[in-house]
C-alpha positions as CSV (number, residue, x, y, z in Angstrom):
1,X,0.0,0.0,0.0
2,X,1.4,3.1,-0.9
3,X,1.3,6.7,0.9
4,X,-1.7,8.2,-1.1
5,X,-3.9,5.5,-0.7
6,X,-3.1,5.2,3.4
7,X,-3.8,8.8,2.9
8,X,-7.2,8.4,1.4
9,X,-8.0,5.5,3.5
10,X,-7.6,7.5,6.0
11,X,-9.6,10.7,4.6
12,X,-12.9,8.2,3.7
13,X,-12.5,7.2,7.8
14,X,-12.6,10.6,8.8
15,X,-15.7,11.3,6.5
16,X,-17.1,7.9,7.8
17,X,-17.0,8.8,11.3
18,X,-17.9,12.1,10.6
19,X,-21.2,10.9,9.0
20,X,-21.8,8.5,12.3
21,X,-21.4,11.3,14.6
22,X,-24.1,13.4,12.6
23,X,-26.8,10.7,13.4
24,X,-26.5,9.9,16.6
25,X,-29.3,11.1,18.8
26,X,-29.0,13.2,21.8
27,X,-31.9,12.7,24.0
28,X,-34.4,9.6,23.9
29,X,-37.9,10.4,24.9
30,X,-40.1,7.7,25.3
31,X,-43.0,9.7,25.6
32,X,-42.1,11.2,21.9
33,X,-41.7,7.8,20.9
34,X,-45.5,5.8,22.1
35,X,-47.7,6.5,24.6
36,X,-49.2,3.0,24.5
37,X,-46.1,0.5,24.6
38,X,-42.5,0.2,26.0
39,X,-41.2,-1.7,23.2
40,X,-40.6,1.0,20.7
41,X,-38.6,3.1,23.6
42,X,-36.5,0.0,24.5
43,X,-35.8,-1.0,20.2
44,X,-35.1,3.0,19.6
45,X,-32.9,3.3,23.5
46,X,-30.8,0.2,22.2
47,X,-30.0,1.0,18.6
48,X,-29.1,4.5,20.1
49,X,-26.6,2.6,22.6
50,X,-25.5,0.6,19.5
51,X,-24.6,3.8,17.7
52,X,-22.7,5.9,20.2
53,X,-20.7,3.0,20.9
54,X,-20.1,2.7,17.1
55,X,-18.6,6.1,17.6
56,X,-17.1,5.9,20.1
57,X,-15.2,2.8,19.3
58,X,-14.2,3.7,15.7
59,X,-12.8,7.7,16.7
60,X,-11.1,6.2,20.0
61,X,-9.6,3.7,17.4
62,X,-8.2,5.5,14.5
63,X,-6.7,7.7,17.1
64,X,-5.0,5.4,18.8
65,X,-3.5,3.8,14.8
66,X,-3.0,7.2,14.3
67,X,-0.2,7.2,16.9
68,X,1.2,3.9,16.5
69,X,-0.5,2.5,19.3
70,X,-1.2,-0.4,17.6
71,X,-2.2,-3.2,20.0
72,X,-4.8,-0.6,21.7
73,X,-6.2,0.6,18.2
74,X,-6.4,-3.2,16.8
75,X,-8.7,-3.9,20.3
76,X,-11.0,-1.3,19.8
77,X,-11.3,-1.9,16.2
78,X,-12.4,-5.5,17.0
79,X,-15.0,-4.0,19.7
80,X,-16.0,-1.8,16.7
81,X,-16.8,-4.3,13.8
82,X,-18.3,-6.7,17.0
83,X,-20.5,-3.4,17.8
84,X,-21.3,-3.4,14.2
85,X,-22.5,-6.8,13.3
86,X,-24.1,-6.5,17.0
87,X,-26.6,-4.1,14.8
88,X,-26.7,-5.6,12.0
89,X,-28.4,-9.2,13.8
90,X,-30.4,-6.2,16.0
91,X,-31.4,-4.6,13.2
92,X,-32.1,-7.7,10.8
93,X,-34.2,-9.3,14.1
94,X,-36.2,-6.3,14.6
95,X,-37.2,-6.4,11.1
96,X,-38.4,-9.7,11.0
97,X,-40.5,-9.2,14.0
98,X,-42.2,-6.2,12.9
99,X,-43.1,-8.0,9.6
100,X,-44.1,-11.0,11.4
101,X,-46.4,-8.9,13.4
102,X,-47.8,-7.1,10.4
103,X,-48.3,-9.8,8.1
104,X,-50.7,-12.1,11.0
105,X,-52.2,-8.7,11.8
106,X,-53.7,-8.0,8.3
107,X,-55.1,-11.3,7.2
């Protein structure tokens, strides 16, 4: 790998965490959310949880491969794609559920 394409690896992880930080919610308000039912807090609460750790985990760990800190960065990176795919069954199961709900609901 040479130097310009380390350097724009690194410019598309900036943009990338840059675009995670933009999304991630400040407040959750479960009355916002449903009056009627807790599960629409607690699936909106834990993605939330899921992001900021995301972010958290990916900034902490290009710093720290930033400057040289290799074992540390490598760590967090794994925490970071394990966060990741974390969301990804989250997010595939929710899915599911809400179509499996819908579909018995309108026959």
């Amino acid at each position: 790998m040479d130097e310009k394409e380390l350097i724009r690896l690194k410019e598309d992880i900036k943009g990338k965490l840059s675009e995670l930080k933009n999304i991630l919610p400040e407040r959750v308000d479960p009355a916002f959310i449903s009056h009627k039912s807790k599960i629409p807090y607690k699936i909106f609460e834990a993605r939330a949880s899921l992001l900021w750790r995301s972010y958290e985990l990916g900034i902490n760990a290009f710093q720290l491969l930033n400057t040289n800190n290799v074992a540390s960065g490598i760590l967090l990176t794994r925490g970071y794609i394990e966060t990741l795919s974390m969301s990804y069954y989250f997010s595939r199961y929710t899915f599911s559920r809400c179509n499996a709900y819908f579909n018995s609901n309108s026959k």
